[in-house]
C-alpha positions as CSV (number, residue, x, y, z in Angstrom):
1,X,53.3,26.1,0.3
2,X,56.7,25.3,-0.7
3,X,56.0,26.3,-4.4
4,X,55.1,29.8,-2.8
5,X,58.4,29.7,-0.6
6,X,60.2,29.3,-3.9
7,X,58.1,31.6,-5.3
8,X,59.2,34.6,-3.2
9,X,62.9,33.8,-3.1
10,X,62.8,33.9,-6.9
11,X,61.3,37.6,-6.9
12,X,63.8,38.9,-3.8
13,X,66.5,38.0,-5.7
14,X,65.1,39.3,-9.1
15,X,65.1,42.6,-7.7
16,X,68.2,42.0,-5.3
17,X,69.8,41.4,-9.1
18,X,68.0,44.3,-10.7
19,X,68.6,46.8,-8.0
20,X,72.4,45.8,-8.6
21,X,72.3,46.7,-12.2
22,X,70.5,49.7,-11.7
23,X,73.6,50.9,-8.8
24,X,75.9,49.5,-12.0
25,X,74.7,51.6,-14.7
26,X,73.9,55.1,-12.6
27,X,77.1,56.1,-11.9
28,X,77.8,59.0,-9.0
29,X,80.8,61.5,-9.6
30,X,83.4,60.7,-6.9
31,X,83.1,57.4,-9.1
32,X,84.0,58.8,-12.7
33,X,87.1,61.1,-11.0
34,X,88.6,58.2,-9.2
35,X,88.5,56.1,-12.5
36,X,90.3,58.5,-14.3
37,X,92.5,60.2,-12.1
38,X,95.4,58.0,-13.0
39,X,94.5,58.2,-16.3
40,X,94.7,62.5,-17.4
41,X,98.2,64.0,-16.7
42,X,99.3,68.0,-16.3
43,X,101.6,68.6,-19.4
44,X,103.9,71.4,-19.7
45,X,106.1,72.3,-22.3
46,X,108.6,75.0,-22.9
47,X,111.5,76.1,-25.5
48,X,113.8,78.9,-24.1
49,X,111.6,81.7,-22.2
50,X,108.0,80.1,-24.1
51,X,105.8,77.8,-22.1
52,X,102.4,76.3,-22.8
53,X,100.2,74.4,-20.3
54,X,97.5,71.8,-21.0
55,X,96.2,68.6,-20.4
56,X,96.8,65.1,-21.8
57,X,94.8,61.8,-21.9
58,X,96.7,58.3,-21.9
59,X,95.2,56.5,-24.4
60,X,97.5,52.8,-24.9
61,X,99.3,50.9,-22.4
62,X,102.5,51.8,-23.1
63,X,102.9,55.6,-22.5
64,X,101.4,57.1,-25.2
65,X,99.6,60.6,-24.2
66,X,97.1,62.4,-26.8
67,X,96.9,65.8,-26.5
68,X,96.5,69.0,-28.6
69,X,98.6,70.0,-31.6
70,X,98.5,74.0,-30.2
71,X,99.5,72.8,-27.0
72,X,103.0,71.1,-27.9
73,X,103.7,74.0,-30.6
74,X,105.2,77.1,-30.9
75,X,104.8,79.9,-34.3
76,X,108.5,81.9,-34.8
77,X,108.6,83.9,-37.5
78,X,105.7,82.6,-39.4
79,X,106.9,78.6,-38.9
80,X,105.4,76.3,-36.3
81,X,107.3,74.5,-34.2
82,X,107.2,71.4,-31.9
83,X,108.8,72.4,-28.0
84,X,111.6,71.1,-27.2
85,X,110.8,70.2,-23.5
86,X,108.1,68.6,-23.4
87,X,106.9,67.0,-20.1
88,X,103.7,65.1,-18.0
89,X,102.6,63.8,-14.5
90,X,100.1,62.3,-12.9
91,X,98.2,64.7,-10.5
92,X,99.4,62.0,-8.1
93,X,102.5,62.6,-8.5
94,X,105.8,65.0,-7.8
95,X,108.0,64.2,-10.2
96,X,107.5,65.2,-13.9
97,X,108.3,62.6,-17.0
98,X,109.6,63.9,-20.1
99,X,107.7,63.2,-23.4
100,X,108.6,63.4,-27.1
101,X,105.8,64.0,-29.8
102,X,105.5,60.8,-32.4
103,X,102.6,62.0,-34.4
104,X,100.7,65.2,-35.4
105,X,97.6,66.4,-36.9
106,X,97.5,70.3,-37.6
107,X,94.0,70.2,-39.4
108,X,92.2,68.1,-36.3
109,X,94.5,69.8,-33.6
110,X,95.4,66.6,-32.0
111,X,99.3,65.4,-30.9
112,X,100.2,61.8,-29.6
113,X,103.2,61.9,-27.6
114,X,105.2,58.8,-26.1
115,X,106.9,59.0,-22.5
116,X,110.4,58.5,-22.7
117,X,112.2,55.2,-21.1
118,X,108.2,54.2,-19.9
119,X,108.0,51.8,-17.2
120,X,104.7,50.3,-16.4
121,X,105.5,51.0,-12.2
122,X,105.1,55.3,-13.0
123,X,101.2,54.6,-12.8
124,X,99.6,55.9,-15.7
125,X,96.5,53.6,-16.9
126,X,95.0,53.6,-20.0
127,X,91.7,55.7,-20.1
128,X,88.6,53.5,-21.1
129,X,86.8,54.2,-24.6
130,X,83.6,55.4,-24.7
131,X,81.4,55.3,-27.8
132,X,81.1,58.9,-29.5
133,X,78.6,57.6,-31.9
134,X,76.0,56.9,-28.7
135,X,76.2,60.2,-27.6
136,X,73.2,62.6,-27.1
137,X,72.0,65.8,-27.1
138,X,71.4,66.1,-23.3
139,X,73.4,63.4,-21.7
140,X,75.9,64.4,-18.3
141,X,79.1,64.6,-19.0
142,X,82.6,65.4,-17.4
143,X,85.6,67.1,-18.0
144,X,89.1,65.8,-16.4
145,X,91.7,68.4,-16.7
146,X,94.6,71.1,-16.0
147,X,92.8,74.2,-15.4
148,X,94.6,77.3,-15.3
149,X,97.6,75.2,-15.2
150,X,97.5,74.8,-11.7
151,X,96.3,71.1,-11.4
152,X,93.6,68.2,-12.5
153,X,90.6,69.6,-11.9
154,X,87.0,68.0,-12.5
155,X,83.8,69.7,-13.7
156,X,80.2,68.3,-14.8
157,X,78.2,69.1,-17.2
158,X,75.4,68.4,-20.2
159,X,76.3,67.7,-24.0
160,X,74.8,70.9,-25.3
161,X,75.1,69.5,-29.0
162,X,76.2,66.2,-30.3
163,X,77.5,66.8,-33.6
164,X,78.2,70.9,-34.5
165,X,80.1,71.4,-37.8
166,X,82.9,73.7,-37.1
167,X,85.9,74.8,-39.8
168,X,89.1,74.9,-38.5
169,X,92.3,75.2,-39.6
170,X,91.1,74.8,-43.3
171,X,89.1,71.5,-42.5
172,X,85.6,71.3,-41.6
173,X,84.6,68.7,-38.8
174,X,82.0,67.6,-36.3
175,X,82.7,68.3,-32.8
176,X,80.6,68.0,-29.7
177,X,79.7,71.0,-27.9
178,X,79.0,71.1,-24.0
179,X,78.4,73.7,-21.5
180,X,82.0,73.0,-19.6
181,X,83.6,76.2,-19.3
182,X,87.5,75.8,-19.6
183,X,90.5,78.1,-19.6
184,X,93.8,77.9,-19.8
185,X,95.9,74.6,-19.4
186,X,92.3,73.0,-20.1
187,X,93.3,72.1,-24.1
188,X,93.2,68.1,-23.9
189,X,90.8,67.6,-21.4
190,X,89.2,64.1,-21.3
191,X,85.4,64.6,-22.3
192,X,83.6,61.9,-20.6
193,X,80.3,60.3,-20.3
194,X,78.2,59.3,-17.4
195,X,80.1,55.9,-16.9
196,X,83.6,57.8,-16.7
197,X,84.4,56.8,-19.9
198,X,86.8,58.9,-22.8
199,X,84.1,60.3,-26.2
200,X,86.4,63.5,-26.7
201,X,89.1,65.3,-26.6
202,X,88.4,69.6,-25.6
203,X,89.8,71.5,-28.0
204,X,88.8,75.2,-28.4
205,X,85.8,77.7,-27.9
206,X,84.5,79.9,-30.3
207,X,84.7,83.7,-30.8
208,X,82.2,86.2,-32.0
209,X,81.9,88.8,-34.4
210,X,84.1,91.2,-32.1
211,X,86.8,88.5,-31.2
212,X,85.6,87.9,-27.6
213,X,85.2,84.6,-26.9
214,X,82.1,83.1,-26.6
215,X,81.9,82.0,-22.6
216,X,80.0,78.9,-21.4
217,X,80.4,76.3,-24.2
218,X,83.5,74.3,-25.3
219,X,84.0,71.8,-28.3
220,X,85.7,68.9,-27.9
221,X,86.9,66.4,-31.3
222,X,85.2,63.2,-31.1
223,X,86.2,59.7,-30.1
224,X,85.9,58.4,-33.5
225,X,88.2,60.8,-35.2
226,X,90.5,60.8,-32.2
227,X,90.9,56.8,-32.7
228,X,91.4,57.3,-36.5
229,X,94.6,59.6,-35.8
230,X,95.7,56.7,-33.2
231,X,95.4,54.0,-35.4
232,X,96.4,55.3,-39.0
């Protein structure tokens, strides 16, 4: 009898233990925003009467924000240009912090920028790393980011294609393609899995034989290449 006591409790708390793995991995949306929301900021930059919206990720403990390189620069007279004002919240917050750009990378489109005087108490976190490599055709995802310009916003959706080769400014690269619409102020969006964590980085959507763009898809750099910029 007391063998089949035993017996019993073992195989509640198997499943007691198993149901809280299962509530672990299946993560709902509220979840994945609220993990992030400290973590993607509204960027804004401007140089006399020029501004340019978009969105940046903070990607190291210490103030550094990666964003697009078309989002922090300007063309003039056939020369490209960083902005000169260049600045980022937290959708949390009021009060903008200005930014300076460390590091570029025209042929990838990416920026890493570094707030200015940082101090730990302004609230950004670092955004958790996915794994870009995992990725498949298929999986949820999430976008975290500025659209229109107006504030964070947050949209779900479904990695269309894991690994599309697409040329762009004279390098050829793989990109993953959802079906996230964006717009405006939406460059630098956080591309995230299921579990809320960082694989990309939106960059740009395509345009077709006429020069419309394409609606209904967006290509975002991958995780890998994004670290690879951080790093080298």
């Amino acid at each position: 009898m007391r063998k089949q006591v035993i017996g019993v409790v073992l195989v509640i708390l198997f499943f007691a233990n198993l149901g809280n793995i299962v509530i672990w991995h299946i993560k709902d949306e509220n979840y994945v925003y609220n993990k992030n929301i400290n973590s993607v900021v509204e960027l804004k930059a401007s140089y006399g009467i020029l501004e340019a919206t978009g969105t940046g990720v903070v990607v190291t403990n210490d103030g550094m924000i990666l964003t697009n390189y078309h989002v922090v620069t300007y063309a003039e007279s056939n020369e490209t240009y960083v902005y000169d004002n260049i600045e980022v919240r937290l959708p949390t917050q009021d009060d903008y912090y200005q930014a300076e750009v460390v590091k570029t990378d025209f042929e990838n489109d990416m920026a890493l920028l570094q707030i200015i005087d940082y101090d730990k108490t302004y609230g950004f976190e670092k955004i958790i790393f996915g794994n870009s490599d995992s990725v498949k055709t298929g999986d949820p995802c999430y976008a975290l980011g500025n659209v229109g310009g107006i504030s964070i916003s947050f949209s779900k959706g479904m990695i269309s294609n894991k690994g599309i080769s697409i040329k762009m400014n004279d390098a050829e690269n793989s990109y993953i393609q959802s079906n996230i619409d964006i717009s405006k102020g939406s460059s630098g969006d956080a591309l995230l899995n299921e579990y809320g964590n960082l694989i990309g980085l939106t960059t740009l959507r395509l345009k077709d034989a006429s020069g419309n763009t394409i609606l209904g898809f967006v290509y975002s750099i991958k995780l890998e290449d994004i670290i690879v910029f951080i790093n080298e």
